[in-house]
N, C-alpha and C positions, 0 to 999 in steps of 0.2 A: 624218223619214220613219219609218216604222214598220216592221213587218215583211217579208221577200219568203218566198211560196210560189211552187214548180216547179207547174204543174200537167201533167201526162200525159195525152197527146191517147191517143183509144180506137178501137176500132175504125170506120170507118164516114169518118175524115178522110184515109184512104191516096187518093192520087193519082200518076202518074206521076213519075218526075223526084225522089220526097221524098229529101230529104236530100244530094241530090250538090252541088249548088252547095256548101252547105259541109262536105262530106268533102274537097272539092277543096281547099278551102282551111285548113282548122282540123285540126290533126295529130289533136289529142283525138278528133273524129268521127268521124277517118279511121280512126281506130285501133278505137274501138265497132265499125264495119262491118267490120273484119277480122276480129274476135275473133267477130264474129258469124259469118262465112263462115266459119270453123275447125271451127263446132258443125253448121253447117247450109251448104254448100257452095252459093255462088248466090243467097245473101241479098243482098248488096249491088248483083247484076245486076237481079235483081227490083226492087229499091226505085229504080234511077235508072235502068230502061229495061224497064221490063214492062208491060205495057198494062194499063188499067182491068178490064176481063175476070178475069186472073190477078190480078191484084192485089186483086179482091172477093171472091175463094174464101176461105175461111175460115183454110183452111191456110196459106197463103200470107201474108192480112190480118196473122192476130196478132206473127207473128212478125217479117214486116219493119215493123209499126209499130210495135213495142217498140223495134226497131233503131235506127230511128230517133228516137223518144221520149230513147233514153238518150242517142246521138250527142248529140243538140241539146244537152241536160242535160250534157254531161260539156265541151263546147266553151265554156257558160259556166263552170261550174265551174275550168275552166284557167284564165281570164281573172279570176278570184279572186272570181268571185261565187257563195257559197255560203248555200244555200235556209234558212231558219229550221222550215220545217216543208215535208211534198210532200203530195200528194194525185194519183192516176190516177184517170181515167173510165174504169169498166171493166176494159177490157185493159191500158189505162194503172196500174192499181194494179201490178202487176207491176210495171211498169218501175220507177215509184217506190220499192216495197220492193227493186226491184236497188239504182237508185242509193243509196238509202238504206244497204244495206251489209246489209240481210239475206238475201241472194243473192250469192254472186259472179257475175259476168259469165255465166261459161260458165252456172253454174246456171239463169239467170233466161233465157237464151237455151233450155235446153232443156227447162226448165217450163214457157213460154210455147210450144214446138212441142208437147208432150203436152198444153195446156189446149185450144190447135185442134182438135188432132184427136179427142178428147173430145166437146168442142162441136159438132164439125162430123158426131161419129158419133149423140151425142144428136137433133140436127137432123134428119137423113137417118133416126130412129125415130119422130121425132114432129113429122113437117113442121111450120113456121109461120112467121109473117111479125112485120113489127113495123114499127104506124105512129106518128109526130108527131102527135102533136096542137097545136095553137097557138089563141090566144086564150079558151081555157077554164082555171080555177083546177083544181089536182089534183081535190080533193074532188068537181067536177064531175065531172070525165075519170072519176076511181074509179068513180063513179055507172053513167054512162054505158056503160064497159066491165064492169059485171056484168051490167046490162041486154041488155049484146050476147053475152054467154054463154062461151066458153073466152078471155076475153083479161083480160090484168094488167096494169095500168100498173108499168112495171118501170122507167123513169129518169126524173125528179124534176127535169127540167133547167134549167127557170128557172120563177119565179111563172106564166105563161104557155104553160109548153111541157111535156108530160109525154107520153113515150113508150108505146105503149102494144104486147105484143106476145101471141101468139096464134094459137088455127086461122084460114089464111085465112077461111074461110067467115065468123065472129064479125067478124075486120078487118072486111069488105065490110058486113056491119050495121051495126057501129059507123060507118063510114066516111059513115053516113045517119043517124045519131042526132047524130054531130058536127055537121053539117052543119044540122039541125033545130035544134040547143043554139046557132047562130050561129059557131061554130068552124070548123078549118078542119084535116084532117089529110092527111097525106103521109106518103108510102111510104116508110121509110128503106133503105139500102142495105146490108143483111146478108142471110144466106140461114140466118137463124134466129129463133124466138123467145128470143131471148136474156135470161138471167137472169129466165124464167117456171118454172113449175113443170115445164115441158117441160125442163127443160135437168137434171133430178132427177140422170139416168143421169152427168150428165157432173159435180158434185157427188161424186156417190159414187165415181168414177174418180179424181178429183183428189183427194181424202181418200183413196184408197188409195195412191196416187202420192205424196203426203209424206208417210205414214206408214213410205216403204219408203225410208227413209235417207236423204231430200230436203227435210228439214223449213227451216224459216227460222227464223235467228237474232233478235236482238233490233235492232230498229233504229237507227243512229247518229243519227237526228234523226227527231222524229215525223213516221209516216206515217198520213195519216186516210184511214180506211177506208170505203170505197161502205155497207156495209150497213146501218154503227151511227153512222157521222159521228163518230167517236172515234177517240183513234187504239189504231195494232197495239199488242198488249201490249207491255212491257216487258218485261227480267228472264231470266236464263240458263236455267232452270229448267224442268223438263220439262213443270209446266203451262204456266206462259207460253208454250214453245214450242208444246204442243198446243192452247192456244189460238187461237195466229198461223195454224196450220196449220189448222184450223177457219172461221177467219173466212175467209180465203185461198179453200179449199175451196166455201162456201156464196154465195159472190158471185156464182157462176156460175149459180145458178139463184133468189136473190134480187135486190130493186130493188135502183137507183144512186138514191141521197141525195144527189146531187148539190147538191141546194139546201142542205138542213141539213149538208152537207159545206163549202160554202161561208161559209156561216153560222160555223158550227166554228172556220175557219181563222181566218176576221175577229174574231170573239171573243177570239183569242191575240194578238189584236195586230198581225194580216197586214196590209195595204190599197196591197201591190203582187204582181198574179200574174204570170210569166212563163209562157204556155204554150208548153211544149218539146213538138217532136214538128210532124208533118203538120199542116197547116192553121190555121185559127183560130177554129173552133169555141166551146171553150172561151174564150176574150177574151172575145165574144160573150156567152154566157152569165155571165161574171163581169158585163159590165157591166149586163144584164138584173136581176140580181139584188143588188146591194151598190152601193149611191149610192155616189159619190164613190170608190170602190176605182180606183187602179190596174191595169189589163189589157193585157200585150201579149204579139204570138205572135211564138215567135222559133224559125225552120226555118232559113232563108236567112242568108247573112253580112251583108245589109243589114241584116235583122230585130236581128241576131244585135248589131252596132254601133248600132241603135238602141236595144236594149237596156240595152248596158255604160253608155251614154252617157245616157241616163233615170237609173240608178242612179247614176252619179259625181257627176251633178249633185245627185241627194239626199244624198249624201256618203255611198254607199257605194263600198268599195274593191271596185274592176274589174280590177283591174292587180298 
């Protein structure tokens, strides 16, 4: 067996119910969702009994999906499996640079309440939306949405699927241009164009927010980064750290590398991902894009023991 990557589920896979089946059961989860309610009172009610509605608001979205992202991540962890490298989509990069160790808990819990609301004040300056596209290659999709006028393909999510976001008006052209190119795109479920040049404001917010004694450490196991498919810097030092803080900062209104992030991990040697966190999304896309890799999502304790037990069998230690 070769390497294991964590991969961090992002916004857009929260659902009802995330995480409680194993908070119930797993001390390690149970304990993320308290430490979480300590910073943000009511996170843990939201993530296992708050309807779809509240749970899609922005505010709400990042920060109990991160809660959840890490819970999953820190329940394997106990159980002695420990990642070779991590990677988040998106919202998910935070959680990774928590568990990673360049954030403490509490930190990463209330850097990810200031990136929401950021984002969700950026959104509310410069309405937009943001659809899928499927069955077209980027370079198409690229094409395609300059031709439709204010919209960017901003997530890279597999050979076949590239997000694309933007003023409504532009979506609904493109939405006829895809459609003409033999593609096929869909609405995704955020109430932002995320990581477009609309999100600029929220960028600049977040760069002044870890310049103000919130910065992130050096990571204890690499974390690859959405923007560059590289990982965070390294190194104690105050560039290193102004650069983590930089990358960190500009993610919010550049694409997710998804694919070439993918690409990245498999290169080191990975060709097993765990995706921790809400849904399974990412499996999905891992297996869209990397023949032969390993992919499995692990939210739930069934997930979670089909997990340990895929790795024991590869000989690695779970126990």
């Amino acid at each position: 067996m070769g390497g294991v990557a964590f991969l961090f589920a992002g916004q857009g896979a929260q659902h009802p119910g995330m995480g409680a089946s194993l908070a119930e059961r797993e001390p390690a989860a149970r304990a993320v969702f308290a430490a979480a309610d300590a910073v943000r009172p009511g996170t843990s009610v939201q993530c296992f009994a708050g309807a779809q509605e509240e749970l899609d608001e922005t505010a709400t979205t990042q920060p109990c999906v991160l809660t959840c992202d890490l819970a999953c991540a820190r329940a394997l962890e106990a159980h002695g499996l420990v990642p070779d490298a991590v990677a988040g989509f998106s919202l998910g990069e935070v959680a990774a640079l928590t568990f990673a160790g360049a954030l403490d808990d509490a930190a990463g819990f209330e850097l990810v309440c200031h990136r929401a609301e950021f984002m969700a004040a950026a959104a509310a300056e410069h309405p937009g939306a943001m659809r899928a596209v499927l069955k077209l290659d980027a370079a198409t999709v690229e094409a395609l949405a300059r031709e439709a006028g204010d919209a960017w393909p901003v997530n890279y999510n597999s050979p076949q699927q590239t997000v694309v976001a933007g003023a409504p008006e532009a979506l609904d052209d493109l939405d006829g241009l895809v459609r003409a190119a033999g593609g096929r795109s869909m609405p995704v479920a955020v109430s932002g164009a995320f990581h477009s040049p609309y999100m600029a404001d929220a960028t600049k917010a977040l760069a002044a927010y870890l310049a103000d004694g919130h910065g992130l450490a050096a990571p204890r196991i690499p974390v690859i980064a959405n923007r560059t498919a590289e990982p965070y810097p390294e190194g104690d030092g105050a560039a290193a750290g102004a650069a983590r803080a930089e990358l960190l900062a500009s993610q919010a209104s550049n694409p997710v590398r998804w694919v070439r992030t993918l690409e990245a991990l498999s290169s080191r040697g990975i060709d097993t991902f765990i995706e921790v966190g809400p849904g399974k999304t990412l499996t999905g896309l891992v297996k869209r894009t990397l023949k032969g890799a390993t992919a499995l999502p692990c939210e739930t304790p069934e997930q979670l023991d089909a997990v340990l037990a895929a790795c024991r069998g590869a000989g690695e230690p779970a126990e």
